[in-house]
PDB file of N, CA, C and O in Angstrom:
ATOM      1  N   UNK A   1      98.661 116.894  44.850  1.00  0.00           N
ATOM      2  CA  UNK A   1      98.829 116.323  46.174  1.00  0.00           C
ATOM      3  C   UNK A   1      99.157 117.446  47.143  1.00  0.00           C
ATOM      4  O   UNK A   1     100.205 118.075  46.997  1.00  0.00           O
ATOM      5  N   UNK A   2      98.184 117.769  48.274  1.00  0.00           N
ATOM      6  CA  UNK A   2      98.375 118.380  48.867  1.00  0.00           C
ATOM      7  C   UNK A   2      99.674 118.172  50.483  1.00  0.00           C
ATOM      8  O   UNK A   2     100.246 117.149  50.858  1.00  0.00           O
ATOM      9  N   UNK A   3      99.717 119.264  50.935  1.00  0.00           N
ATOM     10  CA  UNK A   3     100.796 118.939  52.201  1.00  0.00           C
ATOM     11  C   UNK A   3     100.184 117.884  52.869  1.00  0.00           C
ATOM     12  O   UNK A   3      99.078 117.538  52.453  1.00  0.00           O
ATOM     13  N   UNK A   4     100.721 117.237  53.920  1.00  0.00           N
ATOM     14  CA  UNK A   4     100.597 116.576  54.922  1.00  0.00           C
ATOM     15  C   UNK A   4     100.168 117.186  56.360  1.00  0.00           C
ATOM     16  O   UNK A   4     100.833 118.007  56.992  1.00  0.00           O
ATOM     17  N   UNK A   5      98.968 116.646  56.742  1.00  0.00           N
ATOM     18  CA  UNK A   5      98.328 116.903  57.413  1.00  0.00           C
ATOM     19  C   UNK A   5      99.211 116.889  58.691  1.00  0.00           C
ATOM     20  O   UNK A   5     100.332 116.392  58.578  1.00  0.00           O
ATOM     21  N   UNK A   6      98.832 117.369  59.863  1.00  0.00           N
ATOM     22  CA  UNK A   6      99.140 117.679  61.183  1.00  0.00           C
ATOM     23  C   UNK A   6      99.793 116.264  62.011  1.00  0.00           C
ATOM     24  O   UNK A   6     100.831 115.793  62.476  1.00  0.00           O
ATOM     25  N   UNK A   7      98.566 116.043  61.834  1.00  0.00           N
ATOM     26  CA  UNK A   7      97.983 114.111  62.627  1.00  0.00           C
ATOM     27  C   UNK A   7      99.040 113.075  62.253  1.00  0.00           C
ATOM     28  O   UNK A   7      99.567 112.166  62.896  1.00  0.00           O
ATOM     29  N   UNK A   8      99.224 113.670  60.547  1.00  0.00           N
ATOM     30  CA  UNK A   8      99.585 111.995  60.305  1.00  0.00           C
ATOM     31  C   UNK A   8     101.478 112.816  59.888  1.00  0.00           C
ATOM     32  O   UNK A   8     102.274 112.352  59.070  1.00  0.00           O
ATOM     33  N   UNK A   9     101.573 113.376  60.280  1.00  0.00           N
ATOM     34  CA  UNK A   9     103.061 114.158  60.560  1.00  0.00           C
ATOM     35  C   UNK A   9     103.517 113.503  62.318  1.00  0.00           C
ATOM     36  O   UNK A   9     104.438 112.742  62.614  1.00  0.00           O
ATOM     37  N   UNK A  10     102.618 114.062  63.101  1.00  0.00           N
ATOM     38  CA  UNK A  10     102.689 113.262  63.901  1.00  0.00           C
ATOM     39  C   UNK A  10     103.070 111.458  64.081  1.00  0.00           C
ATOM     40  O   UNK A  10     103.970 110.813  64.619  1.00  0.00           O
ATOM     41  N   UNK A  11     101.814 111.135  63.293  1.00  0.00           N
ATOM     42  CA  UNK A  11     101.623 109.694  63.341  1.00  0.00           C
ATOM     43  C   UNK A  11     103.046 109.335  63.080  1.00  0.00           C
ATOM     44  O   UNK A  11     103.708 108.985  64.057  1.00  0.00           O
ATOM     45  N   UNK A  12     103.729 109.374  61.676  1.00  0.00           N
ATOM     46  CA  UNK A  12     104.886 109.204  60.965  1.00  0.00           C
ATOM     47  C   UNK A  12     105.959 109.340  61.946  1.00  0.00           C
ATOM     48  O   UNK A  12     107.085 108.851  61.858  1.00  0.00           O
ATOM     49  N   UNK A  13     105.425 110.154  63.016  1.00  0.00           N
ATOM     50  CA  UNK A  13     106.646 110.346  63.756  1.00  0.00           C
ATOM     51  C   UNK A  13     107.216 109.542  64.819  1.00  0.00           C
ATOM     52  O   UNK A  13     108.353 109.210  65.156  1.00  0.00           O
ATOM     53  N   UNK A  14     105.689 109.283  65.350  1.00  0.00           N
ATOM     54  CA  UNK A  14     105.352 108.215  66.282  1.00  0.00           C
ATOM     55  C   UNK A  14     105.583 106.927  65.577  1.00  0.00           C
ATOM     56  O   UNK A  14     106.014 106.088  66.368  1.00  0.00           O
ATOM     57  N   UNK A  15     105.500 106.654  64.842  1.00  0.00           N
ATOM     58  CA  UNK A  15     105.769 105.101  64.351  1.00  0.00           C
ATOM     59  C   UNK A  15     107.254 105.291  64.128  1.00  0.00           C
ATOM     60  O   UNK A  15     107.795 104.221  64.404  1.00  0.00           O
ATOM     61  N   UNK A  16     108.085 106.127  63.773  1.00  0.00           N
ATOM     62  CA  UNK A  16     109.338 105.878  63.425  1.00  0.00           C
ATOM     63  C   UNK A  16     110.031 105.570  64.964  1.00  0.00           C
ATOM     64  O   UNK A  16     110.760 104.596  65.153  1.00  0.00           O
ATOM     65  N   UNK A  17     109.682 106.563  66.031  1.00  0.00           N
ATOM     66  CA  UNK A  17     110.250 106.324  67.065  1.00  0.00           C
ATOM     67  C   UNK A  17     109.816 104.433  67.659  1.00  0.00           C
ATOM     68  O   UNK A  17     110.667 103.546  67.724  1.00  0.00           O
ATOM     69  N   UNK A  18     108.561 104.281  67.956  1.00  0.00           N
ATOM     70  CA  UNK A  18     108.439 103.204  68.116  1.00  0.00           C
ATOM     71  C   UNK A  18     108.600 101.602  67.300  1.00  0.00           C
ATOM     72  O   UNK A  18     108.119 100.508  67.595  1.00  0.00           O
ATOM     73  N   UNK A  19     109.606 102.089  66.024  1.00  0.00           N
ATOM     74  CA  UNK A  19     109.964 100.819  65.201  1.00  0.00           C
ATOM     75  C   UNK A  19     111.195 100.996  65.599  1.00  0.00           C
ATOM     76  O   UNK A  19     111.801  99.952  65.838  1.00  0.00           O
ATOM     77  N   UNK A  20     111.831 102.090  65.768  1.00  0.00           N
ATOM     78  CA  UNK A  20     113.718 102.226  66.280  1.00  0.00           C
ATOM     79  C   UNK A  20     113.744 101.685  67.406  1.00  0.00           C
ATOM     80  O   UNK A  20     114.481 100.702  67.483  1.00  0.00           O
ATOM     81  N   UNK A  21     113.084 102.042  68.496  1.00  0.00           N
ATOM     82  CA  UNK A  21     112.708 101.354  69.724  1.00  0.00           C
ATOM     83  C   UNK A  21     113.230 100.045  69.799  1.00  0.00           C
ATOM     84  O   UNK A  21     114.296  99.698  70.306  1.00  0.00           O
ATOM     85  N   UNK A  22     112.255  99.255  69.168  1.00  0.00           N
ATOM     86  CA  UNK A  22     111.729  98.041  68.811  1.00  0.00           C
ATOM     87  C   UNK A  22     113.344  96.967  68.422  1.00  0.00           C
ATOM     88  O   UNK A  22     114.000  96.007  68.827  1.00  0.00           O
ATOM     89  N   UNK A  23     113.258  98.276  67.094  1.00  0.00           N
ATOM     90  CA  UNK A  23     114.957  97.660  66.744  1.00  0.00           C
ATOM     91  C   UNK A  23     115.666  97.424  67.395  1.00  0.00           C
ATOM     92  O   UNK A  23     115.770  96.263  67.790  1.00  0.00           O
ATOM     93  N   UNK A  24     116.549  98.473  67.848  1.00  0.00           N
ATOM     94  CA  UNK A  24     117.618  98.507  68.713  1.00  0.00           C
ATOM     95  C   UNK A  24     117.217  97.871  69.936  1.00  0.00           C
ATOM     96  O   UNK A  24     118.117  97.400  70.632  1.00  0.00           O
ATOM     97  N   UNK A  25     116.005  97.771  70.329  1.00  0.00           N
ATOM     98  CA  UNK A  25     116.326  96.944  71.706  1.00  0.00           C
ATOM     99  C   UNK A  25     116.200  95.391  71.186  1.00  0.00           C
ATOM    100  O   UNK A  25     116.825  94.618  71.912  1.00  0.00           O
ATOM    101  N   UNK A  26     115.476  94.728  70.003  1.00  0.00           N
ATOM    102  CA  UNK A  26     115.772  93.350  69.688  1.00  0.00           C
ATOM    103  C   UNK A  26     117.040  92.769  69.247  1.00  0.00           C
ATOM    104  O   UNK A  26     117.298  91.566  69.230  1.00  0.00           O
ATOM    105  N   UNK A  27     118.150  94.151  68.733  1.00  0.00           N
ATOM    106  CA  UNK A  27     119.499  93.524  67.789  1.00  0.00           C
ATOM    107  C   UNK A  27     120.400  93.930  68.895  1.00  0.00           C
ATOM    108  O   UNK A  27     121.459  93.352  68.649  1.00  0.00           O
ATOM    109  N   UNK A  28     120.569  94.778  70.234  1.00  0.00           N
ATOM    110  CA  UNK A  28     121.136  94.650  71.022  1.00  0.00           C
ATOM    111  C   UNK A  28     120.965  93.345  72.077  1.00  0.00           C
ATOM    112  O   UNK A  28     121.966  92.773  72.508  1.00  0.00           O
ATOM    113  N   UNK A  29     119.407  92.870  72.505  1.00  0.00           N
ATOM    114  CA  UNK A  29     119.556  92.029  73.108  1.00  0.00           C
ATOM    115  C   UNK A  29     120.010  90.402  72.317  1.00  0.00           C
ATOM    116  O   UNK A  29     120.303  89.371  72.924  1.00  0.00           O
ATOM    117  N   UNK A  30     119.968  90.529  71.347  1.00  0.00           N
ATOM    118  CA  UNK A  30     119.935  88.828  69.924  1.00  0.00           C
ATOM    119  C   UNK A  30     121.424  89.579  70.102  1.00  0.00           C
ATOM    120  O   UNK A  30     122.053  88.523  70.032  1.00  0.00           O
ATOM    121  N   UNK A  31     122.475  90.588  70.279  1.00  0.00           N
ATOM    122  CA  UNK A  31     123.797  90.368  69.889  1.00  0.00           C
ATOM    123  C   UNK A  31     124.545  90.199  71.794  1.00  0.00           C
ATOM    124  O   UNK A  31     125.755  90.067  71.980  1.00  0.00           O
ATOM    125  N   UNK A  32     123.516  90.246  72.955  1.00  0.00           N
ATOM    126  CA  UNK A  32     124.441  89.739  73.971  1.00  0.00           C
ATOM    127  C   UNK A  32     123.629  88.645  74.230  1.00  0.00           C
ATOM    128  O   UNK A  32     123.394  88.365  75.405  1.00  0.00           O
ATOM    129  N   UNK A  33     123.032  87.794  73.080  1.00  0.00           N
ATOM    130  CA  UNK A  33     122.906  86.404  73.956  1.00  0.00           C
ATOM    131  C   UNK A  33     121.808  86.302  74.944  1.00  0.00           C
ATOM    132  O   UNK A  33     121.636  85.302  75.641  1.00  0.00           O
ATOM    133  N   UNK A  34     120.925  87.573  74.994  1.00  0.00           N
ATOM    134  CA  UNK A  34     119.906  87.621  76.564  1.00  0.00           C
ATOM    135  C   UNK A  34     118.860  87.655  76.250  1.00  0.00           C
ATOM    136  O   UNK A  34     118.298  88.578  76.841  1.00  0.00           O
ATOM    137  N   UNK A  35     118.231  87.149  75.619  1.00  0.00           N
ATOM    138  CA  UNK A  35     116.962  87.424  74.722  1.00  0.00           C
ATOM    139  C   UNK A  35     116.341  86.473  75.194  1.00  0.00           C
ATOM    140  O   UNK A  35     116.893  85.411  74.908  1.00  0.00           O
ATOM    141  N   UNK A  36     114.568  86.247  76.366  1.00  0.00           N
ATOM    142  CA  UNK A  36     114.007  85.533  76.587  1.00  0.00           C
ATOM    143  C   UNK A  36     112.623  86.035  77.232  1.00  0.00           C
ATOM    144  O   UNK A  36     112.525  86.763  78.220  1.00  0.00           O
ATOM    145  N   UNK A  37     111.545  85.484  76.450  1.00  0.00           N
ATOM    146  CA  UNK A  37     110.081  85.975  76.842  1.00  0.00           C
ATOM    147  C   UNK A  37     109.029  85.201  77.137  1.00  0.00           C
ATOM    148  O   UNK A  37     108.682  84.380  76.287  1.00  0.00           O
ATOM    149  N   UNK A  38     108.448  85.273  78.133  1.00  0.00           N
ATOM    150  CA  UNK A  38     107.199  84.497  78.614  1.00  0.00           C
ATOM    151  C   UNK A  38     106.380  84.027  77.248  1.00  0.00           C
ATOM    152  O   UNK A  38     106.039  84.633  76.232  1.00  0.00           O
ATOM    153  N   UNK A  39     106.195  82.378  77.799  1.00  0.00           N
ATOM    154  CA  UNK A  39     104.903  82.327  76.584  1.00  0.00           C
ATOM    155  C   UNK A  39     103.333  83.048  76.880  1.00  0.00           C
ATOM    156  O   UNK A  39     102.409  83.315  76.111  1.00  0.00           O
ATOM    157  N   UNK A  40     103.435  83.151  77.765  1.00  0.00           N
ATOM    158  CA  UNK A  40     102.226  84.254  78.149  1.00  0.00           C
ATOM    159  C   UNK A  40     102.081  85.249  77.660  1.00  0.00           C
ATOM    160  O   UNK A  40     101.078  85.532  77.005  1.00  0.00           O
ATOM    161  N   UNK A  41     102.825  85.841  77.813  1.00  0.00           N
ATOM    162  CA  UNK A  41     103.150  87.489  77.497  1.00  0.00           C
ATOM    163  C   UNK A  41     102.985  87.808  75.771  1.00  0.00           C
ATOM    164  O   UNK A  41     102.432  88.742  75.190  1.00  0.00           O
ATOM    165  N   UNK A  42     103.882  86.332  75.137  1.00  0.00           N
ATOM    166  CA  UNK A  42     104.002  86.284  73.942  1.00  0.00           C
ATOM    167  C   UNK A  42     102.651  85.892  72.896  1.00  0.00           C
ATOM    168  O   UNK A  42     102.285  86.442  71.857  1.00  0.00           O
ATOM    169  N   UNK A  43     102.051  84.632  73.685  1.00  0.00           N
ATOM    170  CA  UNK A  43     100.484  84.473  73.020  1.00  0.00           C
ATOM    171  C   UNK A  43      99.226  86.294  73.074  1.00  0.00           C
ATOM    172  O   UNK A  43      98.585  86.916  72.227  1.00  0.00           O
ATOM    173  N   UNK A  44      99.469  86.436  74.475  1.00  0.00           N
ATOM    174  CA  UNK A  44      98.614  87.355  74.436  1.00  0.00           C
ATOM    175  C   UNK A  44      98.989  88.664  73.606  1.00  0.00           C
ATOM    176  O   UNK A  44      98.194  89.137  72.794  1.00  0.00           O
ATOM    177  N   UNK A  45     100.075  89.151  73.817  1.00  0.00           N
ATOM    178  CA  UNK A  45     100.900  89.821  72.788  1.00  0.00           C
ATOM    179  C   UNK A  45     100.473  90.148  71.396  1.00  0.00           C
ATOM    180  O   UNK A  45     100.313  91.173  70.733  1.00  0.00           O
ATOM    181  N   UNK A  46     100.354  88.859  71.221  1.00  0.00           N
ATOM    182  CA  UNK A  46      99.910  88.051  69.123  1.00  0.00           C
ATOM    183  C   UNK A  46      98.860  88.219  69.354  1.00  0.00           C
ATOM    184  O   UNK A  46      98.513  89.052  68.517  1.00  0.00           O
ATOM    185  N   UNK A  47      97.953  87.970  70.018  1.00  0.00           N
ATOM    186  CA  UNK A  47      96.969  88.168  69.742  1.00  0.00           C
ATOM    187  C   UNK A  47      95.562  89.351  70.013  1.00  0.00           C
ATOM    188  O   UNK A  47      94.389  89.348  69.640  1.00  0.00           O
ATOM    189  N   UNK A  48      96.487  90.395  70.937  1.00  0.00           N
ATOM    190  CA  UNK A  48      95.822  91.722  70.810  1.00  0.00           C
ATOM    191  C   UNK A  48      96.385  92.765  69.774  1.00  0.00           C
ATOM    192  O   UNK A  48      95.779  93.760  69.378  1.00  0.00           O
ATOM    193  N   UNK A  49      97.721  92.345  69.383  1.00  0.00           N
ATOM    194  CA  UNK A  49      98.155  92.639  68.270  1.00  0.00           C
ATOM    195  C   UNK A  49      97.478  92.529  66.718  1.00  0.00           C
ATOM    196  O   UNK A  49      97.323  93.373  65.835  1.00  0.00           O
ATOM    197  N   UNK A  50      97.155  91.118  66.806  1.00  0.00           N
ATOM    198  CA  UNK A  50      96.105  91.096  65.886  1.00  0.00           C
ATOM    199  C   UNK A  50      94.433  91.357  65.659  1.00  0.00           C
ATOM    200  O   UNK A  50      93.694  91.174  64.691  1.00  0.00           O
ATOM    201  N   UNK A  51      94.261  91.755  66.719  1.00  0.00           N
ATOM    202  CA  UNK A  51      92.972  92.155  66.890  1.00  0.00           C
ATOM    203  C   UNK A  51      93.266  93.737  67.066  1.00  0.00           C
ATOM    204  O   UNK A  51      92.157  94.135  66.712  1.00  0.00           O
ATOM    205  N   UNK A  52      94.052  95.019  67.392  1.00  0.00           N
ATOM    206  CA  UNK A  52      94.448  96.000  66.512  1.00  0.00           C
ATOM    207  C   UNK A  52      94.601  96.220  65.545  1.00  0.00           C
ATOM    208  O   UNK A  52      94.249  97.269  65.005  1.00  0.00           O
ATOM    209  N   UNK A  53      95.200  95.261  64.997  1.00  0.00           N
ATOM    210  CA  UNK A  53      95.388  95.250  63.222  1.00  0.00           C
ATOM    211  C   UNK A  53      94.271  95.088  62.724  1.00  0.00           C
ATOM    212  O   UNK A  53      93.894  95.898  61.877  1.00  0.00           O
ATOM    213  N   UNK A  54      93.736  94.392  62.971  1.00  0.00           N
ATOM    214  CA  UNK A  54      91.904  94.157  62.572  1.00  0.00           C
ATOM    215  C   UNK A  54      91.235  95.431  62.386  1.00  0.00           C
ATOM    216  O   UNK A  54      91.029  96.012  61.321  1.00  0.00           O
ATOM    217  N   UNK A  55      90.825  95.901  63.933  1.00  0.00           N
ATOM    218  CA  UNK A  55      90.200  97.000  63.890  1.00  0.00           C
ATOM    219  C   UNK A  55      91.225  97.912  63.069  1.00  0.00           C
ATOM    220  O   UNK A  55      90.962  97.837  61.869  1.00  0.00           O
ATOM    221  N   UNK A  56      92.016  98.523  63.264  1.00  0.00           N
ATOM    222  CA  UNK A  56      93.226  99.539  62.265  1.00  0.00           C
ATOM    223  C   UNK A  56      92.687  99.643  60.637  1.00  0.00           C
ATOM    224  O   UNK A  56      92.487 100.766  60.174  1.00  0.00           O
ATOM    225  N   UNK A  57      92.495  98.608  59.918  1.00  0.00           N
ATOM    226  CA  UNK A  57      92.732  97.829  59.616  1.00  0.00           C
ATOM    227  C   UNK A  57      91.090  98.026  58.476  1.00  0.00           C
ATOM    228  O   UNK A  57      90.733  98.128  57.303  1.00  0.00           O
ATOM    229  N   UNK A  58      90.605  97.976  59.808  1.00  0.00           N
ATOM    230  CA  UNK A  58      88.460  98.138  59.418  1.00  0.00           C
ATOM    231  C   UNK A  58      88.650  99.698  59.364  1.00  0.00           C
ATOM    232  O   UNK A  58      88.073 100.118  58.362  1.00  0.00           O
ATOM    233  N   UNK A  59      89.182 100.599  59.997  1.00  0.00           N
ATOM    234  CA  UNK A  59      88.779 101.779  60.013  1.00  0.00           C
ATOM    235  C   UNK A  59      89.585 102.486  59.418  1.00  0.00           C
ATOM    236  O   UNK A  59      89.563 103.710  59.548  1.00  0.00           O
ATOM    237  N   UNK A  60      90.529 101.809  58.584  1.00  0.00           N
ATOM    238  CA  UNK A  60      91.427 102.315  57.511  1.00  0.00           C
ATOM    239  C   UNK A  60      92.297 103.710  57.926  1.00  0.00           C
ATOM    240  O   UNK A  60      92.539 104.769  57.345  1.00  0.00           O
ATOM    241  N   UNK A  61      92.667 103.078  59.376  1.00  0.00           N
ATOM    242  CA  UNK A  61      93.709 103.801  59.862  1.00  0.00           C
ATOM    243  C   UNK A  61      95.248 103.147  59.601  1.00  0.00           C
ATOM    244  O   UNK A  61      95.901 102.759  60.569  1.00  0.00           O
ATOM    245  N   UNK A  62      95.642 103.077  58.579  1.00  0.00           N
ATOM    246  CA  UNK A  62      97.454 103.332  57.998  1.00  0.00           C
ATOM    247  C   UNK A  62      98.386 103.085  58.760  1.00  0.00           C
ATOM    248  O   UNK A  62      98.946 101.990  58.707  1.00  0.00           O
ATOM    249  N   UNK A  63      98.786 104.117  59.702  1.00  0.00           N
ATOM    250  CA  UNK A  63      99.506 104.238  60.626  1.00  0.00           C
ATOM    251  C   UNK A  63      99.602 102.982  61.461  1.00  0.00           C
ATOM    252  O   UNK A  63     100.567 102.221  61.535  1.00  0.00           O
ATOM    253  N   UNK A  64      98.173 102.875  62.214  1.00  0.00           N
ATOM    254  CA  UNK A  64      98.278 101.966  62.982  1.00  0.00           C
ATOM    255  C   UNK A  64      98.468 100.715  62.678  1.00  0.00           C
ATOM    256  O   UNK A  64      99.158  99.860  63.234  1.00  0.00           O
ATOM    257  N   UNK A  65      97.456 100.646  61.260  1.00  0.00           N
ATOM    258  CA  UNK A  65      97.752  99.345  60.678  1.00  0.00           C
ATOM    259  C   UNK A  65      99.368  98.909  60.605  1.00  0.00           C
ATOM    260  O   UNK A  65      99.632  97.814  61.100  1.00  0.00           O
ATOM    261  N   UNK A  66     100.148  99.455  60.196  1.00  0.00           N
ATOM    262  CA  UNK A  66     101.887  99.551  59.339  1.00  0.00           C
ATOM    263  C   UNK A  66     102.517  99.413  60.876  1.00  0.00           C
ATOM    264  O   UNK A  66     103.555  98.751  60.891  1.00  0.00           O
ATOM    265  N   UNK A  67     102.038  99.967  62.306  1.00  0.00           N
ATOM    266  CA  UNK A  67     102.465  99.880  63.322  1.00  0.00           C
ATOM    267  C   UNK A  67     101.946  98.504  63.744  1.00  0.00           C
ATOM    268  O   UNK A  67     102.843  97.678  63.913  1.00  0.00           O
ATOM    269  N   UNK A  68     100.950  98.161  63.910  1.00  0.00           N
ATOM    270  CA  UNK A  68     100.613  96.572  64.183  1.00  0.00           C
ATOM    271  C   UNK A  68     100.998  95.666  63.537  1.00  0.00           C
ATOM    272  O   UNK A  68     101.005  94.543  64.042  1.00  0.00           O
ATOM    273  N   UNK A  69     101.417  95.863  62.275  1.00  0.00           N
ATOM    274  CA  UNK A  69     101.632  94.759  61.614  1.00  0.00           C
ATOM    275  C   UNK A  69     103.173  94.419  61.938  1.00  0.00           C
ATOM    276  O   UNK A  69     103.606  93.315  62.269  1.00  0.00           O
ATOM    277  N   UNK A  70     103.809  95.450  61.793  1.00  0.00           N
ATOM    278  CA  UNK A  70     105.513  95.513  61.973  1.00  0.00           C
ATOM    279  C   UNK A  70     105.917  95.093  63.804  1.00  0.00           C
ATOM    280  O   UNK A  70     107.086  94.890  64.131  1.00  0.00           O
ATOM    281  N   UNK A  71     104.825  95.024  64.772  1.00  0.00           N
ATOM    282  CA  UNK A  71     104.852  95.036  66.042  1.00  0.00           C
ATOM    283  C   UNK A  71     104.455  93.814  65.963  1.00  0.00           C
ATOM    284  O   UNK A  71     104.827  93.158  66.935  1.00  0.00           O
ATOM    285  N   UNK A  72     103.741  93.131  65.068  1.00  0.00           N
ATOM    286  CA  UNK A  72     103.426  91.518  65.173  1.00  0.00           C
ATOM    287  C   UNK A  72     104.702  90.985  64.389  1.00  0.00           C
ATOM    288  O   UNK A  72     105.289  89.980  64.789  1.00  0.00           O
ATOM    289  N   UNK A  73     105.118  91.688  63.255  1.00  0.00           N
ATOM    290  CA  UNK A  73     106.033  90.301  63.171  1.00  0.00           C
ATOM    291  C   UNK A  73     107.455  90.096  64.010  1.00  0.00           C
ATOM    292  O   UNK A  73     108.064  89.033  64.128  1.00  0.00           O
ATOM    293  N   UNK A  74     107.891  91.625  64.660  1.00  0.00           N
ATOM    294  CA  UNK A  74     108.685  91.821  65.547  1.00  0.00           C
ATOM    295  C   UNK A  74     108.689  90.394  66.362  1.00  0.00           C
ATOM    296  O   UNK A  74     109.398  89.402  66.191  1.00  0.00           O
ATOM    297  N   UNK A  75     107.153  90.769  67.750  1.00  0.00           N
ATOM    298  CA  UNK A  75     106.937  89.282  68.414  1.00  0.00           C
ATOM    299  C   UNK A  75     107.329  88.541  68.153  1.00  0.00           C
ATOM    300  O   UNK A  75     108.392  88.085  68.574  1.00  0.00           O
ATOM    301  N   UNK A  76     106.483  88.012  67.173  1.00  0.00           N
ATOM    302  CA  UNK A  76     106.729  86.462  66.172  1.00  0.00           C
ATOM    303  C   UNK A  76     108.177  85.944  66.207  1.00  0.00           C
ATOM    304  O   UNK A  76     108.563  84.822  66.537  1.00  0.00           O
ATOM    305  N   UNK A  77     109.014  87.179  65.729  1.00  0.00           N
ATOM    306  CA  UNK A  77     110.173  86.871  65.175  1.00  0.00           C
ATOM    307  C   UNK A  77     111.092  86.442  66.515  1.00  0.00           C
ATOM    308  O   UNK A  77     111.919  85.540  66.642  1.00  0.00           O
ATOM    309  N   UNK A  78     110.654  87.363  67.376  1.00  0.00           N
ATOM    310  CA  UNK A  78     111.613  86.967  69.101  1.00  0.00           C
ATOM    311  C   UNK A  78     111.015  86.440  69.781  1.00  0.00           C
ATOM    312  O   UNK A  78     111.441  86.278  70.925  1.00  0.00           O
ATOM    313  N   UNK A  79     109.544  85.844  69.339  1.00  0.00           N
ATOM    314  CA  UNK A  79     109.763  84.157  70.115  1.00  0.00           C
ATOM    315  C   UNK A  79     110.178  83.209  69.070  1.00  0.00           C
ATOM    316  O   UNK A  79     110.743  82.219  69.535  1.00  0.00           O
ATOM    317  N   UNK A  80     110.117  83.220  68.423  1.00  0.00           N
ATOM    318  CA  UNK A  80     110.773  82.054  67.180  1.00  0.00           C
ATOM    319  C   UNK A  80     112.334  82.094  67.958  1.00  0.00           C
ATOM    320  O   UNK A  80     112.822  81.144  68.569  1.00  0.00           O
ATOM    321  N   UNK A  81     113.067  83.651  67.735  1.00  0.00           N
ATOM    322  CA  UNK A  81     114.232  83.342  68.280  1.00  0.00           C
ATOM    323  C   UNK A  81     114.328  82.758  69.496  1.00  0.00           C
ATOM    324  O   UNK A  81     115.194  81.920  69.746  1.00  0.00           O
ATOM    325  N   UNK A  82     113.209  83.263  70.570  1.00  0.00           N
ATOM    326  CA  UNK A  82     113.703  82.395  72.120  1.00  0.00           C
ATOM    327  C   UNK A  82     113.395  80.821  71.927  1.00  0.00           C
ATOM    328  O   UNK A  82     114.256  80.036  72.324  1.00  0.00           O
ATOM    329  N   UNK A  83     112.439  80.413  71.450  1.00  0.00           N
ATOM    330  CA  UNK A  83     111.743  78.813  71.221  1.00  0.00           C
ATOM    331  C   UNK A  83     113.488  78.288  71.082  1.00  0.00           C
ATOM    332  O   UNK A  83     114.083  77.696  71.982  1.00  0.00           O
ATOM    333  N   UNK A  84     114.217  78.749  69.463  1.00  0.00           N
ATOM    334  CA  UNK A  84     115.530  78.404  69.110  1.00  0.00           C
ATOM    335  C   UNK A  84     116.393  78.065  69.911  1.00  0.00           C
ATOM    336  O   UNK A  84     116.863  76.927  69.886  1.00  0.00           O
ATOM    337  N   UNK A  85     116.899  79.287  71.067  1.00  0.00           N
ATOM    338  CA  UNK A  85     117.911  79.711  71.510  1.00  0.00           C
ATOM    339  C   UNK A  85     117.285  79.000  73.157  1.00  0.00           C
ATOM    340  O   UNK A  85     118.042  79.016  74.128  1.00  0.00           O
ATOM    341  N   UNK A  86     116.082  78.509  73.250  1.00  0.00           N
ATOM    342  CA  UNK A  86     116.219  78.505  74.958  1.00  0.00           C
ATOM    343  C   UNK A  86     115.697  79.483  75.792  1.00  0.00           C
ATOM    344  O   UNK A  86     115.574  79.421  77.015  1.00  0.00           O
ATOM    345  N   UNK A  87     115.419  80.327  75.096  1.00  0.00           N
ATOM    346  CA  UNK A  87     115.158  81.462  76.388  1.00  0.00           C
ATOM    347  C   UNK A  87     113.609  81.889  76.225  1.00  0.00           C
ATOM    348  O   UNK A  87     113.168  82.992  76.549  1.00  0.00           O
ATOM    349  N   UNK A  88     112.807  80.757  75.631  1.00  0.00           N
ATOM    350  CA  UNK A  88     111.243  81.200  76.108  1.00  0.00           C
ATOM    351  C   UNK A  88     111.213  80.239  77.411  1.00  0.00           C
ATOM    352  O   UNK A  88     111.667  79.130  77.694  1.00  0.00           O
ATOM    353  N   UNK A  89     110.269  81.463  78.204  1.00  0.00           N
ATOM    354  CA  UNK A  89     110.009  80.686  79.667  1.00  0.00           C
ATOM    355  C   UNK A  89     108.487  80.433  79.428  1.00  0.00           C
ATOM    356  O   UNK A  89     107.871  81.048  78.557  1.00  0.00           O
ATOM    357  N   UNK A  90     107.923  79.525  80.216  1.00  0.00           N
ATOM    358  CA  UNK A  90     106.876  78.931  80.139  1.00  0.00           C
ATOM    359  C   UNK A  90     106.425  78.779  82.095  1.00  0.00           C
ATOM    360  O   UNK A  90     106.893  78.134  83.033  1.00  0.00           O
ATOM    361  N   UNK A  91     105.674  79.437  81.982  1.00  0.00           N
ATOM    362  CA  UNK A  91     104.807  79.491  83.890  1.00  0.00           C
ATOM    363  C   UNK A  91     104.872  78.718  84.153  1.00  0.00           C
ATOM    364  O   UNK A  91     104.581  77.897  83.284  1.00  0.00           O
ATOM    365  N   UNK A  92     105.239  78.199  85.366  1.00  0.00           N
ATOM    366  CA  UNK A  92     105.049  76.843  86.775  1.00  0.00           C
ATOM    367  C   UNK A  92     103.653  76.963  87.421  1.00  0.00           C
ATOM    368  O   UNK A  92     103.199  78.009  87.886  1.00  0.00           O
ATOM    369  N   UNK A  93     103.057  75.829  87.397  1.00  0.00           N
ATOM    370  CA  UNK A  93     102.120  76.305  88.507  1.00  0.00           C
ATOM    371  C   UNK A  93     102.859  75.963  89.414  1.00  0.00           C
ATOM    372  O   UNK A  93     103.924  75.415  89.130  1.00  0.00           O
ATOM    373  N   UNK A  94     102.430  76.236  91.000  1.00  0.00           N
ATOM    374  CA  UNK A  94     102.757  76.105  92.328  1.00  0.00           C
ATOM    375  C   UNK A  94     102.167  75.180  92.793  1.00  0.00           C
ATOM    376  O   UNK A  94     102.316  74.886  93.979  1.00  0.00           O
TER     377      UNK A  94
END
């Protein structure tokens, strides 16, 4: 097994920052109670999410795949929590 390439040293790096991200801003906002997201935001969300993962996925890119997938169930998981808690908003028309 050879070293690790350039790219995916990078990649590794980039996904760690953007899953800590992710973290800490979902277990800080779920521990003050303020946690609330458009169902808009949230359908479309899921579902370009999953259509990254797709392609990722087809072109047997790793990274991205392990990043889309962990970025979809993130979503999932904080609208499940807002649906729970009250704090999904849903658009008015005018």
């Amino acid at each position: 097994m050879g070293l690790l390439s350039i790219e995916l040293v990078f990649g590794i790096i980039g996904i760690s920052a953007l899953i800590s991200a992710w973290l800490w801003e979902t277990v800080e906002n779920i521990q003050k109670h303020k946690v609330s997201i458009h169902l808009h935001f949230s359908l479309l969300y899921i579902f370009g999410n999953i259509m990254l993962s797709t392609y990722s996925w087809r072109v047997h890119n790793t990274i991205y795949l392990v990043l889309s997938l962990f970025l979809l169930a993130a979503i999932i998981s904080e609208t499940v929590y807002c649906i729970k808690t009250g704090g999904l908003k849903i658009a008015k028309r005018h």
